[in-house]
N, C-alpha and C positions, 0 to 999 in steps of 0.2 A: 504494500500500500504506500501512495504518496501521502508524506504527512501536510496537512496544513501549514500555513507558516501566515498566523493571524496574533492578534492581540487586540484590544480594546481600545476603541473608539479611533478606528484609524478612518484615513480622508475615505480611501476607498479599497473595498476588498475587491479583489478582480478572481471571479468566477472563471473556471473552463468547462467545461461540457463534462469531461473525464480525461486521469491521467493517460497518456501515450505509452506504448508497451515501454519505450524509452526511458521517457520519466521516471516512471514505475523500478524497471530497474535501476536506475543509475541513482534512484533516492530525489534526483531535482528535478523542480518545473522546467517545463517547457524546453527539455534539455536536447529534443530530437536535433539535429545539423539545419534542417529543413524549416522551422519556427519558429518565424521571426517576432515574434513576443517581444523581447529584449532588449531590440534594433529598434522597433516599434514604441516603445516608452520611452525609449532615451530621445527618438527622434521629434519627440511630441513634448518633449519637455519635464517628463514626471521627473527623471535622472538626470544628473548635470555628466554622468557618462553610463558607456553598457555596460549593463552587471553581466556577468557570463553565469552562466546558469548550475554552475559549481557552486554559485554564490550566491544563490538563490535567497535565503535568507535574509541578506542587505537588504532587501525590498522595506523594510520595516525599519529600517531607518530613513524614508523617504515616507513615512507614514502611510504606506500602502501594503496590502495584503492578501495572499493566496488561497485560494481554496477550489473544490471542484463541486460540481452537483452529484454525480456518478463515483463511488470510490473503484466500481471497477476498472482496469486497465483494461483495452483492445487497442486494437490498429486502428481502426477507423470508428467515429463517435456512432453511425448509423448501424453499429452491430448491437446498442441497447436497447434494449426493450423498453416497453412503455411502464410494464412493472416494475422496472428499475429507477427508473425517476420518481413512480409514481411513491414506490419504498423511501429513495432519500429525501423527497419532501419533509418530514417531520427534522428527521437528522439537522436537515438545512436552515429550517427556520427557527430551531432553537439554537442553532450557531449565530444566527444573525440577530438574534434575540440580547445574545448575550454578550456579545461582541460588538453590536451595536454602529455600525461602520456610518459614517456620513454618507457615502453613495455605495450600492452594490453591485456590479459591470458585471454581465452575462457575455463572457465568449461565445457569440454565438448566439443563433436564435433558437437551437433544438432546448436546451435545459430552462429558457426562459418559458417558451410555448407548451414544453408538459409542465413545467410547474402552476402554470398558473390557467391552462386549456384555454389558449387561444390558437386560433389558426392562424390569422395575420397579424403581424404587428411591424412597424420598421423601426429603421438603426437608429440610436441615439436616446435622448432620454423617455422613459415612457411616462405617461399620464398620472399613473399612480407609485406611490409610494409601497418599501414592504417591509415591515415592522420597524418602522419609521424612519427606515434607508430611500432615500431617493434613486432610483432604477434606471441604468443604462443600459442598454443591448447594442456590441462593436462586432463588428465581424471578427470574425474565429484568424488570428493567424497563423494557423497551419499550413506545412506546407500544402498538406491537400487542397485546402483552398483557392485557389488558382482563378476564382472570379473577382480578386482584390488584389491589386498592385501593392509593394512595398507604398507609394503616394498615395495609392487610396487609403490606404491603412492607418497611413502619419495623420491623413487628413482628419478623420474618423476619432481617432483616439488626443487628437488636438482640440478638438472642441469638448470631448469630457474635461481635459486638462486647463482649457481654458473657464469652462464653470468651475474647475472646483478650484480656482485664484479668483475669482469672484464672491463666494459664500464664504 
């Protein structure tokens, strides 16, 4: 299992769908060659440089923090089931409960759309609140991904970055 790497009352916890068999093994986020996560925050501003994913843990000194919806590892996010998220629900919302983050960022739209049974919703902040975290959804950057540039990506994750230097 990838562990968390959270604490209380940070700017914002950054959600992934579920760990990468990579991750998973190697102990850190978003650790695959191919996931540009890392390249992605630093490029947007969260990091004044890249954390390499060895170092995963840094994040939290930039008052930001990781976590997944899914504890299980696969290759690819669309091998879970809908019972599997529908399981980490509760897990998730008393992490968020208790931890309490200022914004909550969903990698992705699959772990936001079964948690909450939506079929459409778009990128960036959503309408509602969830256990009184205010709600982003950025596109996933995996590499699988391949429908978002490295610039789409900056762009994307530069407007959470620029709300949360405003609040």
């Amino acid at each position: 299992m990838l562990k968390d790497i959270i604490a209380k009352n940070l700017t914002v916890i950054f959600c992934g769908i579920n760990p990468g068999l990579k991750s998973a093994e190697d102990g850190h986020h978003f650790s695959g060659k191919s996931n540009r996560f890392w390249k992605v925050l630093h490029q947007a501003g969260f990091t004044p440089f890249q954390i390499e994913a060895v170092n995963d843990i840094n994040i939290l000194n930039f008052g930001y923090g990781l976590t997944t919806a899914v504890a299980r590892a696969t290759s690819r996010a669309d091998e879970l089931s809908k019972n599997e998220f529908d399981d980490s629900l509760e897990v998730f919302t008393a992490k968020m409960k208790e931890f309490q983050p200022k914004y909550i960022v969903f990698l992705g739209k699959a772990a936001y759309k079964a948690f909450f049974k939506k079929k459409e919703i778009s990128w960036g902040r959503q309408a509602e609140d969830f256990c009184g975290s205010g709600v982003w959804v950025l596109p996933n950057t995996s590499g699988l991904n391949r429908g978002f540039t490295l610039d789409d990506l900056v762009d994307f994750y530069s407007q959470l970055y620029g709300e949360t230097q405003q609040s």
